[in-house]
C-alpha positions in Angstrom: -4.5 27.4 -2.4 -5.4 30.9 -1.1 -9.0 31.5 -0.1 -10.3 35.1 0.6 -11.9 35.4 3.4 -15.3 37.9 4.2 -13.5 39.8 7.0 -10.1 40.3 4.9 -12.3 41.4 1.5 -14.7 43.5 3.0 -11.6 45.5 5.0 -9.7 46.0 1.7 -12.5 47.8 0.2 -12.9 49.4 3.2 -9.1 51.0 3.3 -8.5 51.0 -0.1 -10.0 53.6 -2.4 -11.9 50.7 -4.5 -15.6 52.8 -5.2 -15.6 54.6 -8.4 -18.0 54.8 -11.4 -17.3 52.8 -14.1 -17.3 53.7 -18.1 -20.9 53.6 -17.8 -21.6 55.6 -15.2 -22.4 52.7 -12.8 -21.2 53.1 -8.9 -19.0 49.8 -8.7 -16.9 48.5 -6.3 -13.3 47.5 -7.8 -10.7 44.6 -5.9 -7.4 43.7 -7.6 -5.4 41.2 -6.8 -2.4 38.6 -7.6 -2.2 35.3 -8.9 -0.5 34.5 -6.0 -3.3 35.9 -3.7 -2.1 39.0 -2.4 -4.8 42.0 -2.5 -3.7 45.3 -4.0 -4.5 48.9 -3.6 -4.1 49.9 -7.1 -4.9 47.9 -10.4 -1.2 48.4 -11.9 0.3 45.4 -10.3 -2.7 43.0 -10.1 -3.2 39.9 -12.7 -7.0 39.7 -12.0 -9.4 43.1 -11.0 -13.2 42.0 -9.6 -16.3 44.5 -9.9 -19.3 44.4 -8.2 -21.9 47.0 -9.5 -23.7 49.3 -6.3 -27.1 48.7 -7.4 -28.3 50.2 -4.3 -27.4 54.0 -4.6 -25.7 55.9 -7.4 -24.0 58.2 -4.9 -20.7 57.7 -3.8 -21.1 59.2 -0.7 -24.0 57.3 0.1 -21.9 54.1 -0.3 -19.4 55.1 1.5 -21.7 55.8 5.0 -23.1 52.0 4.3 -19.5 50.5 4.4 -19.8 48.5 7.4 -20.3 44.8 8.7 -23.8 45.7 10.0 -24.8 46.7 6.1 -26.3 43.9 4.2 -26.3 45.9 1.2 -22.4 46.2 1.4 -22.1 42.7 2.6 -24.1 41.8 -0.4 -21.1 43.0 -2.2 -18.5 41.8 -0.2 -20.0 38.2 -0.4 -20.1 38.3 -4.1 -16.8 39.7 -4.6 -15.4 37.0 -2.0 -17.2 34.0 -4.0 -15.5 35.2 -7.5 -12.0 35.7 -6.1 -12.3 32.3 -4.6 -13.3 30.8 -8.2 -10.6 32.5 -9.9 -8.0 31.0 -7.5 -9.4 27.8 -7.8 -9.6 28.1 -11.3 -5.8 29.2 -11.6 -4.2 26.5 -9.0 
């Protein structure tokens, strides 16, 4: 079974444009990926797409300058995001 890791999450939403506002107008953090693990860019291919709300700032620029390792307000994030993903693929195996 595939099992995301902190380090490999938290780099995708780093490199991948995954920080937009929602329907809402909530800042949230979007991951998409396969059923068969792999982490996507884009939402077109994926079977399964995560959110995480920023409930930290509303700006995106703001976000972005706190998108490090050394931020637990991002980690916060990443760890949530990392802990779903995980369930999903347990979930689906």
């Amino acid at each position: 079974m595939k099992t995301f890791t902190v380090e490999e999450v938290m780099n995708a939403l780093i490199s991948n444009n995954s920080l937009d506002y929602d329907n809402a107008g909530q800042l949230t953090y979007y991951i998409h990926i396969t059923d068969d693990g792999e982490i996507l860019p884009r939402i077109d291919k994926a079977d399964k797409t995560f959110t995480c709300p920023v409930e930290y700032t509303d700006d995106n620029e703001t976000a972005w300058a706190k998108e490090s390792a050394d931020d637990k307000d991002f980690m916060e994030i990443v760890e949530s995001l990392v802990d779903e993903m995980n369930e999903y693929m347990e979930e689906i195996q």
